[in-house]
KOLSENU-230797 format. One line per field, with one value per residue (C-alpha): residue number from 1; x, y, z. Coordinates in steps of 0.2 Angstrom, whole numbers, plus 5000, padded with zeros to 4 digits. Each point is the difference from the previous one (the first is absolute). Example, Ala and Ser with C-alpha at 12.3 -4.5 7.8 and 13.67 -1.06 7.14 Angstrom:
! residues 2
resi = c(1/2)
px = c(5062/5006)
py = c(4978/5017)
pz = c(5039/4997)
! end
This chain:
! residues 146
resi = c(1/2/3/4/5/6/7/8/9/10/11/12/13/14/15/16/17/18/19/20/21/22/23/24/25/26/27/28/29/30/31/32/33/34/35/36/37/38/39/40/41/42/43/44/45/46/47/48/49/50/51/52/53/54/55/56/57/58/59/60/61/62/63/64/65/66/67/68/69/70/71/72/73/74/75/76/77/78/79/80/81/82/83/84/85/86/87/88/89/90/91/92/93/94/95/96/97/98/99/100/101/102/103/104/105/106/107/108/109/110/111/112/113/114/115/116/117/118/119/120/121/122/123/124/125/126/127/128/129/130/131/132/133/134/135/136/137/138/139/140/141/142/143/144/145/146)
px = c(4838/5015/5011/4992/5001/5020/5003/4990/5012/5014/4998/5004/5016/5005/4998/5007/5017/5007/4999/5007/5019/5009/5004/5018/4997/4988/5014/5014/4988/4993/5019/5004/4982/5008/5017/4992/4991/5015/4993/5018/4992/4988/5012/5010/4984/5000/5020/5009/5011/5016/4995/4998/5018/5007/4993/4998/4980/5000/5013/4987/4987/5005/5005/4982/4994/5009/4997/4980/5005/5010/4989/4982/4993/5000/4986/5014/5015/4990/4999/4998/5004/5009/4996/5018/4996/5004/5018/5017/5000/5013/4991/4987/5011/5009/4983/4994/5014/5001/4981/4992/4989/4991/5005/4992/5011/4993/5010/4997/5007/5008/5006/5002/5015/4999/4990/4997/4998/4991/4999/4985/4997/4984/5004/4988/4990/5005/5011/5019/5010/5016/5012/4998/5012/5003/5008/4999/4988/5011/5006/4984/4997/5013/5003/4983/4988/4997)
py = c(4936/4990/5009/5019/4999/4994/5017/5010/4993/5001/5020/5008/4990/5005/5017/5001/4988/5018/5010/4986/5002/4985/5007/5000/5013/5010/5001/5006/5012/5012/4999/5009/5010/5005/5003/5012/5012/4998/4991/4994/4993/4991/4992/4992/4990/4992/4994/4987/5007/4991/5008/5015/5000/4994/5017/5016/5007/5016/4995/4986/5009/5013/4988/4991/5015/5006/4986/4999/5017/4995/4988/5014/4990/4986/4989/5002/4991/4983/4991/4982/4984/4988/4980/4987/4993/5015/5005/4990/4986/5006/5017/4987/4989/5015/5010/4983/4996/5018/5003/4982/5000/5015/5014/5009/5006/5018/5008/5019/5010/5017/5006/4991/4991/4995/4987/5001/4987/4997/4985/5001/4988/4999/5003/4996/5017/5007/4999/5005/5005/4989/5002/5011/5001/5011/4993/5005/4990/4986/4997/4996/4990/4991/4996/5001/4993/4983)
pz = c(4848/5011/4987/5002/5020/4996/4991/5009/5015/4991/4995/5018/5002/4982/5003/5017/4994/4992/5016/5012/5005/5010/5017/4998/4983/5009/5015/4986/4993/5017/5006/4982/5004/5016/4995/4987/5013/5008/5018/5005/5014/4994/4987/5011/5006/4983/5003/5012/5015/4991/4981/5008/5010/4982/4993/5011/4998/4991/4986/4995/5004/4986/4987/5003/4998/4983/4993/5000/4994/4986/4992/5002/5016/5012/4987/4985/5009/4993/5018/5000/5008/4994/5005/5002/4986/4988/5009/5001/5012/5008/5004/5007/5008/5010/5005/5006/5010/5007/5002/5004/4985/5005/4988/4985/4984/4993/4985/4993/4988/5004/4984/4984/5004/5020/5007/5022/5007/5019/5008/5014/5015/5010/5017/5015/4999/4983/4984/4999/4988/5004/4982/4984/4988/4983/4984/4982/4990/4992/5014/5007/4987/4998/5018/5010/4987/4996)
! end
């Protein structure tokens, strides 16, 4: 009996688990959502002030956007997050000392051989995009995986 009420508990969370997103992939994907129906405006919600004056709006905005585009939709860039332990301790190291422990590491692929990088930071009211990065695949590899 102890063992049916486990799996019957168990059931809903096993189910559920799939549809889940952290926040921080959740964040990466409506900014590409937005990017693709071309809402500049609310794209820029999803950034920092200083990201954005690094990269003018509606430049970024169309890559974003060409890039869901490239790869058939938002869902098949392959979000996910990926925890310190399974990138370089360096890359740790730095986004510690830069963002106090408080950041997320999400990775998607744009085309068969580049990799995006975002790093995301949990402001006081909301998550921002603060860094993102392209790079081909072995180099991502090679230097941001453990």
């Amino acid at each position: 009996m102890q063992r049916l009420v486990i799996v019957i508990l168990c059931i809903p969370v096993l189910l559920l688990s799939g549809c889940l997103n952290p926040a921080a992939v959740s964040v990466v994907s409506d900014m590409y959502e937005a990017a693709l129906l071309e809402n500049d405006e609310l794209v820029a919600t999803y950034f920092s002030e200083d990201y954005l004056e690094k990269h003018p709006l509606e430049e970024l905005s169309d890559e974003l956007a060409a890039d869901v585009r490239n790869r058939g939709g938002v869902n098949l860039l392959n979000m996910k997050e990926l925890q310190g332990r399974n990138l370089q301790s360096e890359i740790v190291q730095a986004l510690n000392d830069t963002y106090a422990e408080d950041w997320s590491f999400v990775v998607l692929q744009t085309d068969d051989d580049t990799i995006q990088t975002w790093v995301v930071k949990r402001g006081e009211t909301q998550y921002y995009i603060v860094e993102g990065q392209k790079m081909n695949v072995d180099t991502y590899n090679g230097a941001v995986l453990k």
